[in-house]
Steps between C-alpha positions, in 0.01 A plus 500: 500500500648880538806477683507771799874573479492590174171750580655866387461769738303738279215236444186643428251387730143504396669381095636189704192454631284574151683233327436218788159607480517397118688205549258357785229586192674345281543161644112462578340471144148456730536831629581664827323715708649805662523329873664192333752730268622643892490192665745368229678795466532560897349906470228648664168517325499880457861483345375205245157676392722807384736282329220310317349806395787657323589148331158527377487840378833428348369152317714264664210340731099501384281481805170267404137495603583248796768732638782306424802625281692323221793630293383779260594487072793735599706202609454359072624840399803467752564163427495561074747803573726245661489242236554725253806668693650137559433398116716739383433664101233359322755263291594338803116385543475410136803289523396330787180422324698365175683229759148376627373466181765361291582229782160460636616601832475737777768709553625754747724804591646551841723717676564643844330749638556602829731237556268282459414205208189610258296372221497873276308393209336185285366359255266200494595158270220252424747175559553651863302480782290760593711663857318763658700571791774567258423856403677851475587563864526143618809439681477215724698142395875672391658171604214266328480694152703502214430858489592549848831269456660669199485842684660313876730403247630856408593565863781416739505225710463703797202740351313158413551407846358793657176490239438153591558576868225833407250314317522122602505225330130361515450127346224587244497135414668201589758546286591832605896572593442627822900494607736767388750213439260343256442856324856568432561173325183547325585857368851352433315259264333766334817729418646198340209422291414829392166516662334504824206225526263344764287204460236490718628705830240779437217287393488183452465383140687818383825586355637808423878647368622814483800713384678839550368836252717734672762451714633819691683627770175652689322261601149581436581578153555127413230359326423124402277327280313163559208301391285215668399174403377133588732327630539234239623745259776579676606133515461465152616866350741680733727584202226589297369721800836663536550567164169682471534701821883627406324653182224620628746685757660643238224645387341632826874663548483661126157635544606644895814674337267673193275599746741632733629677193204631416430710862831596439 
């Protein structure tokens, strides 16, 4: 939801309108004809037909025989340009890709961006379960991920408050902390064990920790590091778990800094 105050006053108009065009495409995988894409979208049918057409010429929407229009193959090429941006230098990838096999676990980088929690890059482990919701670009569940928890742990209390107050604090499962009272003792947890964890607050049956790479002053250059698994592990490993993820960290830090070094 856009908020209106925040609207700037030299907003482009008909690019506004382009891009809830190709969200309202988007979000129909069936297809959507060009009086349904301006119903949704609230514009006249003349204004939506030119919109269409230049998504279409452009590759972002592909009109088919029945008249309907679905997202075009420009959205892939968009959407690899911004997992690669968020990965970071090819080392970083390869690192991450080390963790999952050597543990047998999934594992993932996150950050801000925009002031918001996101999943920036991953690599799939065969002892995890497959998540795929949990992809580059998914940032929904801050308060119910371990990803999500170590970075609401890097920021003041009153910052954390007005993220939670932003984003909500949804119950993805039963066992979701859905208080902010519950949070802060929970992150408080974490800082004393040396890694965030959940157990079953995202999805049920799952576990997953997760610990600080970097740790700076601007907040969306922070960067953390955590991997998923079934629950039971947890129970049974945490140390082992921790261990692991600390060193993989390291790593995933050492191969950011040569590749920062590198563009140099």
């Amino acid at each position: 939801m856009r908020d209106p105050l925040a609207e700037p006053s030299d907003l482009i108009r008909s690019v506004s309108r382009a891009l809830r065009v190709l969200e309202s495409v988007g979000r129909a995988p069936r297809g959507l004809t060009v009086k349904q894409i301006a119903r949704r979208c609230e514009l006249t049918v003349a204004t939506t037909y030119h919109l269409v057409r230049t998504l279409a010429y452009e590759g972002y929407v592909i009109r088919r025989e029945d008249g309907t229009y679905i997202v075009g193959l420009e959205i892939a090429d968009r959407y690899r340009e911004l997992v690669s941006a968020f990965r970071g230098p090819p080392a970083v990838g390869e690192a991450l890709r080390r963790a999952a096999v050597d543990s047998g676990y999934s594992h993932y980088l996150g950050r801000f961006v925009g002031g918001r929690i996101a999943v920036t890059a991953s690599a799939e482990g065969t002892r995890s379960p497959f998540m795929d919701d949990v992809a580059p670009g998914f940032d929904e569940g801050g308060h119910a991920t371990a990803l999500g928890k170590a970075l609401l742990a890097t920021l003041t209390p009153d910052q954390r408050s007005r993220y939670l107050r932003d984003y909500g604090m949804r119950a993805f499962t039963p066992a979701t902390l859905t208080t902010p009272e519950a949070l802060e003792a929970d992150l408080a947890a974490g800082e004393r064990r040396g890694m965030q964890i959940e157990m079953g607050q995202f999805r049920q049956g799952l576990a997953s920790a997760s610990v600080v790479v970097v740790a700076d002053r601007d907040m969306e250059r922070r960067l953390v590091l955590a991997c998923s698994m079934p629950a039971a592990e947890m129970l049974t490993s945490a140390r082992v778990v921790r261990a692991k993820l600390t060193a993989a960290a390291r790593n995933v830090a050492e191969a950011l800094s040569g590749g920062e070094s590198a563009t140099a």
